[in-house]
TIRO-2110 file (N, C-alpha, C; in Angstrom, 1 decimal):
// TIRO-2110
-7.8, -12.4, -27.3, N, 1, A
-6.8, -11.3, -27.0, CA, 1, A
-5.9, -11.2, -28.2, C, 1, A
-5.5, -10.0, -28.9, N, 2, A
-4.9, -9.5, -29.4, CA, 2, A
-3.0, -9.9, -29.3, C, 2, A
-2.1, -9.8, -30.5, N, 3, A
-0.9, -10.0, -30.1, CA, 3, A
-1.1, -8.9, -29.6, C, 3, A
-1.0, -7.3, -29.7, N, 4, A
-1.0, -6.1, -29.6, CA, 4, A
-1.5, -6.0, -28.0, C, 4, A
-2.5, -6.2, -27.2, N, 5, A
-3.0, -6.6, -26.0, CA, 5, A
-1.8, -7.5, -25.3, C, 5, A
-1.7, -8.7, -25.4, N, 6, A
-1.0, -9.4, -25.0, CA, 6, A
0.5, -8.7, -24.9, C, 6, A
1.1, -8.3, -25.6, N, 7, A
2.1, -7.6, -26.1, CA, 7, A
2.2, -6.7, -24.6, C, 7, A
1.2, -5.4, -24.6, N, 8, A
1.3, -4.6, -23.4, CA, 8, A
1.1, -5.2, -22.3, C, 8, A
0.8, -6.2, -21.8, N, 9, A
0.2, -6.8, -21.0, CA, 9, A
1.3, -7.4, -20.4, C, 9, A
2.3, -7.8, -21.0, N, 10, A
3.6, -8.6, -20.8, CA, 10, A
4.4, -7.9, -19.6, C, 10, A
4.9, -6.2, -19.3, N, 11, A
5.8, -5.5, -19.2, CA, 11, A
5.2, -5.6, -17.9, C, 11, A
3.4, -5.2, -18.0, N, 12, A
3.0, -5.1, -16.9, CA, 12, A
2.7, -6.0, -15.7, C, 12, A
3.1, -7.5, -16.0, N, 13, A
3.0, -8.5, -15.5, CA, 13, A
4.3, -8.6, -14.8, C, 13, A
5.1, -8.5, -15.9, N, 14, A
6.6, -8.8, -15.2, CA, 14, A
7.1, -7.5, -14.1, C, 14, A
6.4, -6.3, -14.0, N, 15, A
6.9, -5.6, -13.5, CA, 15, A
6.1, -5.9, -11.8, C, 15, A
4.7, -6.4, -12.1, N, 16, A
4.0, -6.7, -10.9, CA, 16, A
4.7, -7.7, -10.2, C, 16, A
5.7, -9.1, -11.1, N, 17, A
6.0, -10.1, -10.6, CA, 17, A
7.3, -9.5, -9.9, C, 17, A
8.3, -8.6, -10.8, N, 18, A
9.4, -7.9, -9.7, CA, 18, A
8.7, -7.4, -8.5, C, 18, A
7.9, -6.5, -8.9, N, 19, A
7.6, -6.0, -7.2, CA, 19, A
7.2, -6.9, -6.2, C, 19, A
6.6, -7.7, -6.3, N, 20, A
6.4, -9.1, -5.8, CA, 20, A
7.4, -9.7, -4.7, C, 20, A
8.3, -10.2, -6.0, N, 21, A
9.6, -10.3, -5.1, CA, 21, A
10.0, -9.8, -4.3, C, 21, A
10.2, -8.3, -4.6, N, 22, A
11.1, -7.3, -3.9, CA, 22, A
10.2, -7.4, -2.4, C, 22, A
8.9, -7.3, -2.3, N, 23, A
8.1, -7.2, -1.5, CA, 23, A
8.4, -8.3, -0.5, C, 23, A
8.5, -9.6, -1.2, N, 24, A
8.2, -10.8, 0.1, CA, 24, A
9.7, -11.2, 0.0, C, 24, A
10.5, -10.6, -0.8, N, 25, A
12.1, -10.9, -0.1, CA, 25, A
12.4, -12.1, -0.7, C, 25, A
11.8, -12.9, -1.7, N, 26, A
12.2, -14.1, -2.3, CA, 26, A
11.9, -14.3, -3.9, C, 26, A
12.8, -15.1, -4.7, N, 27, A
12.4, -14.9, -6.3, CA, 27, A
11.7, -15.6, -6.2, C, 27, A
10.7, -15.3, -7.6, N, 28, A
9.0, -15.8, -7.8, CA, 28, A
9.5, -16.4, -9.1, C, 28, A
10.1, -16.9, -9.5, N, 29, A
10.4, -17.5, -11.2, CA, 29, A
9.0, -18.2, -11.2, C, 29, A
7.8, -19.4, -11.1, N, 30, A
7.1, -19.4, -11.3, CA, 30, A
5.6, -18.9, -10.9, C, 30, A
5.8, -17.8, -11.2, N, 31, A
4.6, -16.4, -11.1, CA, 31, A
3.8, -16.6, -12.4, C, 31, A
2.3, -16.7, -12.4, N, 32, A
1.8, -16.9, -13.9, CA, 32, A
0.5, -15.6, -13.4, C, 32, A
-0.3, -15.2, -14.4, N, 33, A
-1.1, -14.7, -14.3, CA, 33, A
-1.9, -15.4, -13.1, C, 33, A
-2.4, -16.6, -13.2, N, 34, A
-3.1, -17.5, -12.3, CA, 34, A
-2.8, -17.4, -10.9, C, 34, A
-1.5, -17.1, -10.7, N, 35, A
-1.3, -17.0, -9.2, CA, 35, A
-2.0, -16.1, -8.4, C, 35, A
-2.6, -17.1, -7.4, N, 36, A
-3.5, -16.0, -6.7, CA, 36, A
-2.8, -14.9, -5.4, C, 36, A
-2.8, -13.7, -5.6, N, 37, A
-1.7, -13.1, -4.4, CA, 37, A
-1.8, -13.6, -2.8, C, 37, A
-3.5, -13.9, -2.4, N, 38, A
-3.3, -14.4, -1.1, CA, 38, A
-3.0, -15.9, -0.8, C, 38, A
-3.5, -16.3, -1.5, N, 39, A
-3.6, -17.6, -1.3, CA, 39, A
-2.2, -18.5, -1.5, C, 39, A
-1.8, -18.0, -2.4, N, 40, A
-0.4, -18.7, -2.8, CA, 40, A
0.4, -18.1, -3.0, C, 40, A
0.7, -16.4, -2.4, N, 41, A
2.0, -15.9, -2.1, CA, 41, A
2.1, -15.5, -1.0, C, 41, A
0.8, -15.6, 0.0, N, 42, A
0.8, -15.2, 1.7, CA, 42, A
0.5, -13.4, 1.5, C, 42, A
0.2, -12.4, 0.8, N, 43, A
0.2, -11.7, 0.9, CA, 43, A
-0.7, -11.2, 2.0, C, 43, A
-0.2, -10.1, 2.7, N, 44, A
-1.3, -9.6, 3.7, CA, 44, A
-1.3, -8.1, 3.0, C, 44, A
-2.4, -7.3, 4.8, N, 45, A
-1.9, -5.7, 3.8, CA, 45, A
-1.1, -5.2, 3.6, C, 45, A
-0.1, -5.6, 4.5, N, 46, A
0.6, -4.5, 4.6, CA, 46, A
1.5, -4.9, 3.5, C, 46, A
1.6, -6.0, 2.9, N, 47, A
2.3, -6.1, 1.4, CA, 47, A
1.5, -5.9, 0.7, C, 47, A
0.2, -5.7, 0.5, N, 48, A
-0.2, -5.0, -0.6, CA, 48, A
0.2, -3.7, -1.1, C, 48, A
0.5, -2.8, 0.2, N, 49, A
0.6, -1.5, 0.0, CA, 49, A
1.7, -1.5, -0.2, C, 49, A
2.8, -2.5, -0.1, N, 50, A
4.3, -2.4, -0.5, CA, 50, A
4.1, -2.4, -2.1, C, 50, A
3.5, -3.4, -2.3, N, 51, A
3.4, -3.8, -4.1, CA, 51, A
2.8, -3.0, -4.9, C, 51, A
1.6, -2.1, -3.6, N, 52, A
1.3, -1.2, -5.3, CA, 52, A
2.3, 0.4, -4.9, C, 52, A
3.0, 0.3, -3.4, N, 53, A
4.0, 1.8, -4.1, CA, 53, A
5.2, 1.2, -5.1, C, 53, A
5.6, -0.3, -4.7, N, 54, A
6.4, -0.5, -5.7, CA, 54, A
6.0, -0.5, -7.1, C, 54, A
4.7, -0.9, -7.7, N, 55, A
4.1, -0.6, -9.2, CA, 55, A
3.9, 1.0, -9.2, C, 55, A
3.9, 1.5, -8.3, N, 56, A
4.0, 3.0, -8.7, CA, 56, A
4.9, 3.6, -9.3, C, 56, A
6.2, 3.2, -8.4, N, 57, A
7.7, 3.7, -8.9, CA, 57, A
8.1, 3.1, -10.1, C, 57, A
7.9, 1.9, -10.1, N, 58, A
8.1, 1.0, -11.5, CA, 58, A
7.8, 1.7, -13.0, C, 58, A
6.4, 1.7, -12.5, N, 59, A
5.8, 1.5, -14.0, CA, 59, A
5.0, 3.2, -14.0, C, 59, A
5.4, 4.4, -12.9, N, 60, A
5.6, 5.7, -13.4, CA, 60, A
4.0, 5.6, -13.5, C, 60, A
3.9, 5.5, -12.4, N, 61, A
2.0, 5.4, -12.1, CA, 61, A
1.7, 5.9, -11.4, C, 61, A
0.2, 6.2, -11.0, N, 62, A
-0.6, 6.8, -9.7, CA, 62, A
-1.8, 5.5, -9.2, C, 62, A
-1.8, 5.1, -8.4, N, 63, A
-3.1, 3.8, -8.3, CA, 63, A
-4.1, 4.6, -7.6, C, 63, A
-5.1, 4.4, -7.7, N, 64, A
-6.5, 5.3, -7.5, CA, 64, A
-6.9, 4.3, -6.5, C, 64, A
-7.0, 4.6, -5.0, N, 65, A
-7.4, 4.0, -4.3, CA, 65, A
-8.6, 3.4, -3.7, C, 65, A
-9.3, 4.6, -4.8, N, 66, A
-11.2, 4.6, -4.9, CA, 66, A
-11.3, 3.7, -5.2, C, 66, A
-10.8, 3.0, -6.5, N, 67, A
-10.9, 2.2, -7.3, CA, 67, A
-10.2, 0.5, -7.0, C, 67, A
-9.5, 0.5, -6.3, N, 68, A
-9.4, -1.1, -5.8, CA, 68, A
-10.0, -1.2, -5.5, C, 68, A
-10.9, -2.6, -5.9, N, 69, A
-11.4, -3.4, -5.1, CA, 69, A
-10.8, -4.9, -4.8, C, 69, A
-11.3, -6.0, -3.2, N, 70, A
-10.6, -6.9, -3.4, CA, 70, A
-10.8, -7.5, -4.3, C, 70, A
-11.7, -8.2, -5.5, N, 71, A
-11.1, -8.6, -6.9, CA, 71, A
-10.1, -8.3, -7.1, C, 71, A
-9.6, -7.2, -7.7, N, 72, A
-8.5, -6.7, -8.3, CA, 72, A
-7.1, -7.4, -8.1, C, 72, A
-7.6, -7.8, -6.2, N, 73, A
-6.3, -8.4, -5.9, CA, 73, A
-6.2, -9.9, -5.8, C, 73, A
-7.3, -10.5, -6.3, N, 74, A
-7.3, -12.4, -6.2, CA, 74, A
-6.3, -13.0, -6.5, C, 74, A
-5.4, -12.3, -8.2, N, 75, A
-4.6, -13.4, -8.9, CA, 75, A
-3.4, -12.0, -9.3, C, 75, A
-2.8, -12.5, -10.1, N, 76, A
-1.6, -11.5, -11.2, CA, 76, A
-2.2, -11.2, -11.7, C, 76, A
-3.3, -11.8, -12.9, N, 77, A
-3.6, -11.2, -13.3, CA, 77, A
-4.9, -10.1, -13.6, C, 77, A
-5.3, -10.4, -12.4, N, 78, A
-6.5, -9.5, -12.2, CA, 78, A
-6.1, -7.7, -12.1, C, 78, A
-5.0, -8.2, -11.2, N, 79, A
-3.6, -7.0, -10.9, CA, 79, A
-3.5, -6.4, -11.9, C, 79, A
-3.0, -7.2, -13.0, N, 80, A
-2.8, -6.5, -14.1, CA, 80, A
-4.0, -6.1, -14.9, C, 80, A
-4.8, -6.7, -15.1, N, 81, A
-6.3, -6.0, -15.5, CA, 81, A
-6.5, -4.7, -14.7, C, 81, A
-6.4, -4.4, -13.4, N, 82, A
-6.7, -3.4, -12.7, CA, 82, A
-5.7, -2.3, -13.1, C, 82, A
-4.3, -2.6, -13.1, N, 83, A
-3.5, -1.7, -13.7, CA, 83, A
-3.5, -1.0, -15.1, C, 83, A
-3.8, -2.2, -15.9, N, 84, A
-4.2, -1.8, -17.2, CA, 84, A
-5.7, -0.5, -17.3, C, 84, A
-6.5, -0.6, -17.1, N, 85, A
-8.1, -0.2, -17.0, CA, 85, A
-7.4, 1.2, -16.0, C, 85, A
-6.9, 1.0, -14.8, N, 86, A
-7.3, 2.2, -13.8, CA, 86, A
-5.7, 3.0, -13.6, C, 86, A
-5.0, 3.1, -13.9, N, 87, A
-3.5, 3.5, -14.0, CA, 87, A
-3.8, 4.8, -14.4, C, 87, A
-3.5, 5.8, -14.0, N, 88, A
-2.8, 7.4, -14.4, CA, 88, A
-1.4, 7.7, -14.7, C, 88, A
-1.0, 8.0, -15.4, N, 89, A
0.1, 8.4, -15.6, CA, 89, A
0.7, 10.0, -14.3, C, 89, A
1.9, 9.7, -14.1, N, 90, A
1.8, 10.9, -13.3, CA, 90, A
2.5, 12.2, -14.3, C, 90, A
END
């Protein structure tokens, strides 16, 4: 990976890890790419759909719902691979 990759990749992590928070109501200070969203934050659906309208308002996005799949949602960082790749600007 690229500094340049890595670089963009940063804002979008941290913005997934705020919404995160906001979502389950508690700070995430150790949030890494690796963290898996079900398994080791309890996420269900109905916080998924909190996390991605909060990545929407955030980061001034549209998420394509065709396009999630559960991959997408295993870890942070897959999250952010998904965001990076399938994001529209609105």
């Amino acid at each position: 990976m690229t500094t340049t990759a890595a670089t963009s990749r940063e804002p979008i992590v941290l913005a997934i890890v705020e919404a995160l928070s906001g979502v389950l109501g508690r700070p995430l200070a150790d949030v890494t790419e690796e963290t898996r969203l079900f398994e080791d934050l309890n996420l269900d659906s109905t916080s998924v759909l909190g996390l991605l309208m909060a990545l929407e308002d955030s980061l001034g996005m549209e998420v394509d719902p065709e396009a999630l799949e559960q991959h997408h949602l295993e870890s942070v960082g897959a999250l952010t691979d998904f965001v990076v790749e399938h994001s529209t600007q609105r």
